[in-house]
C-alpha positions as CSV (number, residue, x, y, z in Angstrom):
1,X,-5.6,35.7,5.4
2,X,-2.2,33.8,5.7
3,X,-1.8,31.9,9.8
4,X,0.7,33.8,12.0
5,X,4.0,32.7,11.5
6,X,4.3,30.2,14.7
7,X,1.6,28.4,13.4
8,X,2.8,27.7,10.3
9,X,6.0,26.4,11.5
10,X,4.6,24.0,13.8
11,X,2.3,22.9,11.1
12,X,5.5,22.4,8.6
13,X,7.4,20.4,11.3
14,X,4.3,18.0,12.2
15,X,4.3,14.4,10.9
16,X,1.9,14.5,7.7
17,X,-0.4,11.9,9.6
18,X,-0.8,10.3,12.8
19,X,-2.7,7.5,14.5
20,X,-2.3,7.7,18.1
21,X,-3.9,5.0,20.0
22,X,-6.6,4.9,17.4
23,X,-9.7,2.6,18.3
24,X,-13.2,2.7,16.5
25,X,-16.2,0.6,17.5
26,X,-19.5,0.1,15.5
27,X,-21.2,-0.5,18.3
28,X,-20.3,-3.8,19.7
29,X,-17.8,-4.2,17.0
30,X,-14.8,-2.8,16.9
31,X,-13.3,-1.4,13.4
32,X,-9.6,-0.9,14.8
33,X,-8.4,-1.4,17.9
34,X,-5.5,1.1,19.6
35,X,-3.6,1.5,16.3
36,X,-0.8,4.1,16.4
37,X,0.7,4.7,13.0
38,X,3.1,7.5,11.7
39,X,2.8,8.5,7.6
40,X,5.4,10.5,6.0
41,X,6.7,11.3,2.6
42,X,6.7,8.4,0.1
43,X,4.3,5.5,-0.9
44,X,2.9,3.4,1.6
45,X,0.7,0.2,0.9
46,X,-2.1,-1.0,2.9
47,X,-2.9,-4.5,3.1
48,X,-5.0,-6.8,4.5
49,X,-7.9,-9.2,4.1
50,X,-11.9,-8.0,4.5
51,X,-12.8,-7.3,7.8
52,X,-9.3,-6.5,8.7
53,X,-9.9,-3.0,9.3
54,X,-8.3,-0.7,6.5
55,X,-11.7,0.8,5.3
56,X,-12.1,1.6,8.9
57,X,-8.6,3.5,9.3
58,X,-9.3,5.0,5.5
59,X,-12.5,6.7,6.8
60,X,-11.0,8.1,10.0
61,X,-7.9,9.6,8.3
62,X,-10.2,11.2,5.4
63,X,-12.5,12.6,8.5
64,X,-15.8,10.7,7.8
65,X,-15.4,8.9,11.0
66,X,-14.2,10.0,14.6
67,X,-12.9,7.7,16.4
68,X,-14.3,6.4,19.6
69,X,-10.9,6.7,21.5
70,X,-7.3,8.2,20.6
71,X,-6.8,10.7,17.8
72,X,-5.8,11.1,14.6
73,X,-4.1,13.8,13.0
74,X,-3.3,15.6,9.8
75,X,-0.3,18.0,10.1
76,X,-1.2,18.4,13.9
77,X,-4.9,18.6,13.5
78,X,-7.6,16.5,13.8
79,X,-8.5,15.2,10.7
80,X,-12.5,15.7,11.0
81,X,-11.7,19.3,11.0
82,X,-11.4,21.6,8.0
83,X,-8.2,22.6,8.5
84,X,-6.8,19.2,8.5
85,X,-8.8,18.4,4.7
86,X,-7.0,20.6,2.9
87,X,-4.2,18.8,3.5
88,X,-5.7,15.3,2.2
89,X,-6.5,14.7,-1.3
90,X,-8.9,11.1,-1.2
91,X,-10.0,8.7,-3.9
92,X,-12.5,6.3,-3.2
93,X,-13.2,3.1,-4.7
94,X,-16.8,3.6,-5.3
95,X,-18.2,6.0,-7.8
96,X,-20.2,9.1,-6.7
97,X,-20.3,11.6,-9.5
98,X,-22.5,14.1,-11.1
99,X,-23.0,12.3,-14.4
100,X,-24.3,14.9,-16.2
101,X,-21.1,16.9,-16.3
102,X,-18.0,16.1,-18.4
103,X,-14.8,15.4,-16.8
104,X,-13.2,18.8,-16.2
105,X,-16.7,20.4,-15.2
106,X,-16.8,17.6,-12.5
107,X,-12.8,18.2,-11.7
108,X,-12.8,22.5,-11.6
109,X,-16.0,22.0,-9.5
110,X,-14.1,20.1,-6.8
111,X,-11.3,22.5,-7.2
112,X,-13.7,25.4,-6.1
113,X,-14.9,23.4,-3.6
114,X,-11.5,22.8,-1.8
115,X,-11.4,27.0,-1.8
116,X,-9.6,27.6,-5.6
117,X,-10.8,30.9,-6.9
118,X,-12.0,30.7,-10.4
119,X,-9.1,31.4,-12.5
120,X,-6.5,28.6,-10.1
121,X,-9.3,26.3,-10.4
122,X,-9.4,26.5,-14.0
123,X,-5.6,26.5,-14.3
124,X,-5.1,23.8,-12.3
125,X,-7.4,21.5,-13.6
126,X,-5.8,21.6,-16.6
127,X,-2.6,20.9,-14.9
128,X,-4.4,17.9,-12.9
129,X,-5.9,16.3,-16.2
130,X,-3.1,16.3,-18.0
131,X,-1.0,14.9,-14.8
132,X,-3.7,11.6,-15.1
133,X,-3.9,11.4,-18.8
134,X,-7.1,12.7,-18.9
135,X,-6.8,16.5,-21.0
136,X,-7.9,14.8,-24.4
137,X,-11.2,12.9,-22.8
138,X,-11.8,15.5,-20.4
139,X,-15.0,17.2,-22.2
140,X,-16.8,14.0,-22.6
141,X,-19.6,13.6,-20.1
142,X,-18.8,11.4,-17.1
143,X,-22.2,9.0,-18.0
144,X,-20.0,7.1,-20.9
145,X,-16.7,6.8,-19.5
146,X,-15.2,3.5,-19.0
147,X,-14.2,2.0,-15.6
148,X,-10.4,3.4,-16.0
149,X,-11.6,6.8,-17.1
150,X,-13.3,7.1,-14.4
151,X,-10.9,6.1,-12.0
152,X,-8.7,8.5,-13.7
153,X,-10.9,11.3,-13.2
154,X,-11.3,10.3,-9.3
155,X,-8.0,10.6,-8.9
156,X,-7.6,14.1,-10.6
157,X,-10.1,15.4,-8.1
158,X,-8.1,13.6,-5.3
159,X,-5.0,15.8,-7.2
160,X,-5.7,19.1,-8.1
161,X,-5.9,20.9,-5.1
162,X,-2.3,19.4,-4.3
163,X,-2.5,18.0,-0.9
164,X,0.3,16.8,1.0
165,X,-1.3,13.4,1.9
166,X,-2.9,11.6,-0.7
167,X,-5.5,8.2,0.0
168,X,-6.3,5.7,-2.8
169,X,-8.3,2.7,-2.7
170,X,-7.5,0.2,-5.3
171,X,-6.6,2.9,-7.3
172,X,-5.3,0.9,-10.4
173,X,-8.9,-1.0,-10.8
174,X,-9.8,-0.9,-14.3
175,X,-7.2,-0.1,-15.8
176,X,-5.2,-1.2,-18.5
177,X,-1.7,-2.4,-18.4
178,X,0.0,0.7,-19.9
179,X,-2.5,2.9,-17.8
180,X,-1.2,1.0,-14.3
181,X,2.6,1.7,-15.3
182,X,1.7,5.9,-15.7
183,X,-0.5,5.8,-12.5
184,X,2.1,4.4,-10.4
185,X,4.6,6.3,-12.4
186,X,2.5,9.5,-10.8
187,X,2.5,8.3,-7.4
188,X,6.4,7.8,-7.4
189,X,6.5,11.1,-8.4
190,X,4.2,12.6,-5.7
191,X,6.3,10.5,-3.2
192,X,9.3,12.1,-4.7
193,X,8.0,15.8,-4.3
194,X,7.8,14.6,-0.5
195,X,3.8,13.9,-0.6
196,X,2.7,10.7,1.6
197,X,0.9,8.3,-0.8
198,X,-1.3,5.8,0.8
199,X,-2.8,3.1,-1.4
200,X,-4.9,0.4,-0.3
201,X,-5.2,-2.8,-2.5
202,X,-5.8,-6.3,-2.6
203,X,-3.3,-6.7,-5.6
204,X,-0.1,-7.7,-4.1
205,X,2.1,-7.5,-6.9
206,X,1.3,-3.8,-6.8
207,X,2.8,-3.1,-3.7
208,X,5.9,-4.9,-4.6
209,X,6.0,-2.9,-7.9
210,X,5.6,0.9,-6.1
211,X,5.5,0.6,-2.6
212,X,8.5,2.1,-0.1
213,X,7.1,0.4,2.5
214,X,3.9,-1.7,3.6
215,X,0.9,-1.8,6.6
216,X,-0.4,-5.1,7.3
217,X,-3.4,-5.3,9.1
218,X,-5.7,-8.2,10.5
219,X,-8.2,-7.8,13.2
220,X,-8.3,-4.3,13.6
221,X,-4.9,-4.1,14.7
222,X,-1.6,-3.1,12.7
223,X,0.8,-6.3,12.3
224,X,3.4,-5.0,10.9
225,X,4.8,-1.7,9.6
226,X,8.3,-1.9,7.4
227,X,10.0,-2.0,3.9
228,X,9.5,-5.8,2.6
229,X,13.0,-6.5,3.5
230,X,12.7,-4.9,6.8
231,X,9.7,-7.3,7.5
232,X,11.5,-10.7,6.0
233,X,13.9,-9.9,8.6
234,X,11.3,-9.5,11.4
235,X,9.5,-12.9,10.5
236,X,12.8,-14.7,10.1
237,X,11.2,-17.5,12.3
238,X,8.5,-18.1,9.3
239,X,9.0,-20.8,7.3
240,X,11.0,-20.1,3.7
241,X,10.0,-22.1,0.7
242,X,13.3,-22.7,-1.7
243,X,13.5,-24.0,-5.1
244,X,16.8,-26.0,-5.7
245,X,17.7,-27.2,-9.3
246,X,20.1,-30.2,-9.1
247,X,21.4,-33.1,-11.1
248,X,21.8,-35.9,-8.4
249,X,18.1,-34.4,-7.4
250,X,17.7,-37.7,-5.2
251,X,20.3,-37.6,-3.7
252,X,20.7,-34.2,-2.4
253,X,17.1,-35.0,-1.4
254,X,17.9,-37.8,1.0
255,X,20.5,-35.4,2.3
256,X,17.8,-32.7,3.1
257,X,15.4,-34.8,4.5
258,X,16.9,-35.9,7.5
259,X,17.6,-32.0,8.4
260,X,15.2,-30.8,11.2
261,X,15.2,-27.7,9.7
262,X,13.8,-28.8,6.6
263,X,10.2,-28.7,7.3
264,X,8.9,-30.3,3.7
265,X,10.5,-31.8,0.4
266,X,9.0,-31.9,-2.9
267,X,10.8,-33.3,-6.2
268,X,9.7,-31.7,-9.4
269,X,10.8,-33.3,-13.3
270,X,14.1,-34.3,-13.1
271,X,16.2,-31.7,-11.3
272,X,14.1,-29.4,-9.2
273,X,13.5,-29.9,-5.1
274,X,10.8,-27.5,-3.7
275,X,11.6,-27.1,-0.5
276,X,10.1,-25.6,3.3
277,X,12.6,-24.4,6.0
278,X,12.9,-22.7,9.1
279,X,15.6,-20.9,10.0
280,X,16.7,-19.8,6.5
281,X,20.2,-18.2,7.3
282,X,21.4,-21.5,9.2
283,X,19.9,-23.4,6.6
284,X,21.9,-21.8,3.6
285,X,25.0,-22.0,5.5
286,X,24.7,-25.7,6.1
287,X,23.6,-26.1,2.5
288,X,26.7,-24.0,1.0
289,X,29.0,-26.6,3.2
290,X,26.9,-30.1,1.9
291,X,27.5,-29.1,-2.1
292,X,31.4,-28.4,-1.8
293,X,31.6,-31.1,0.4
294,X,29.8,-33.7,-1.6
295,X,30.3,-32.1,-5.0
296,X,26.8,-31.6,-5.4
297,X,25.5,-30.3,-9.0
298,X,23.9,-27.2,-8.4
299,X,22.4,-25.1,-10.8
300,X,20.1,-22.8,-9.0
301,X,19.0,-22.1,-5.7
302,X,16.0,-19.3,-5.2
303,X,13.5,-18.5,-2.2
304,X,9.9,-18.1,-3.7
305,X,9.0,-16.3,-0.8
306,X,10.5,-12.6,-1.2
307,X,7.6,-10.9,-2.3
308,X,4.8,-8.8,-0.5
309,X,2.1,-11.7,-1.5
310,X,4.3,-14.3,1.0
311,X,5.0,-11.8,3.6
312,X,1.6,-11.2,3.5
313,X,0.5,-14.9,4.7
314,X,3.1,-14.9,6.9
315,X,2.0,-12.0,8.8
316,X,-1.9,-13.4,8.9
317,X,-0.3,-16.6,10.5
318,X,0.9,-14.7,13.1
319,X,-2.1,-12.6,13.9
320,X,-3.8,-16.1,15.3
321,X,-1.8,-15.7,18.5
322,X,-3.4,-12.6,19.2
């Protein structure tokens, strides 16, 4: 039975997921507190210490918790209900198999269980395994797979129904360097067929590898939502750490030091300054002036700071004034 025809439109032109005003207590605890939070198309990392909520928000997306106030929804509906989980495809960190069955039995009975008759099911499980890099290991039994089998075979089941939102915790756990390049080879692709990708991980570099843009959360709350660039910009008031290579290194280190924006100075060997500023764009303007006008050897000049893992620290600076 297909949905009437104004249903399905209004289902097409909802967001994929939404968080609106989301809060969740364990009792006197509170998991998250009033997030609001908009996922479309493309890959989107979630990040934060323990304790800083992102199981939490995991669980209430995939429907295993409700929250205690606000809503959140899956293509317009709420996520606990069955019409919202076929839209969701979710891969765990933990294990929870049937061990006794091989690979593909495990992945064509989650097919049938998301509502695949026998012959799609079988089809696309085939499709799935072969997606994950899986179709040659598939018939071995689930008890003697390694840690990266298995978290292949997790995230087939997450696949093969072909939901529109996908959730992954640390999804490249255990597995080997060639394996992490196709796995976030797939998710680009799912991205680019317009799918929403939602990894959690505690592996920063990952998320500067794959993700389009990046969740930060501390404290239950959301701290900041952007592209990495997008959230440089918005914690421009941070302080930058610089590496400067330089032949008259002491010199141009007496120079810096009397700058207020300069917040630290380190010398390293013979040339290199290490450097802590505020206010980066005034303080590369005012650098750029001090080498033409003192003929100042310069051979590099680099921020160590432009990556997900600095942002990161940035962000859980600022959620003390909360």
């Amino acid at each position: 039975m297909t949905a009437p025809a104004s249903e399905s439109n209004s289902a097409q032109s909802s967001p994929l997921v939404e968080f609106r005003s989301a809060t969740k207590w364990y009792g006197d605890v509170i998991g998250i507190n009033d997030v609001t939070l908009t996922l479309g198309p493309g890959i989107t990392g979630l990040l934060g210490p323990n304790g800083a909520g992102k199981t939490t928000l995991i669980k209430l997306l995939t429907g295993q918790l409700k929250p205690s106030l606000g809503e959140v929804l899956v293509r317009g509906k709420s996520a606990r209900t069955a019409a919202a989980r076929r839209h969701f495809g979710y891969c765990p960190e933990g294990d929870n198999f049937y061990e006794e069955m091989s690979g593909r039995q495990f992945v064509r009975t989650m097919a049938r269980l998301h509502g695949l008759p026998p012959r799609a099911a079988r089809e696309r499980t085939e499709e799935t395994l072969a997606e994950v890099g899986m179709s040659d290991r598939a018939s071995r039994g689930l008890s003697g797979y390694s840690k990266g089998m298995r978290q292949r075979i997790k995230l087939a089941q997450a696949l093969v129904h072909r939901p529109e939102v996908l959730v992954v915790d640390e999804p490249l756990n255990g597995i080997d360097p060639v394996g992490r390049k196709e796995l976030m080879e797939l998710f680009r692709r799912l991205a680019d067929r317009g799918q929403a990708v939602l990894v959690s991980s505690h592996i920063l570099e990952e998320m500067d590898q794959m993700a389009d843009r990046v969740v930060f959360m501390g404290r239950g709350r959301v701290l900041a939502v952007g592209t990495l660039p997008e959230l440089r910009a918005m914690l421009a008031e941070q302080p930058l750490r610089i590496r400067v290579a330089c032949r008259q290194q002491r010199e141009l280190a007496a120079r810096l030091v009397l700058w207020d924006l300069v917040l630290g100075i380190e010398l390293s060997g013979d040339e290199e300054i290490h450097l802590q500023v505020s206010r980066p764009r005034e303080f590369y303007e005012r650098f750029a002036r001090l080498v033409v006008e003192q003929s100042f050897d310069v051979g590099r000049l680099e921020t160590t700071d432009a990556t997900t893992e600095a942002t990161f620290k940035y962000v859980m600076a600022a959620a003390t004034r909360f």
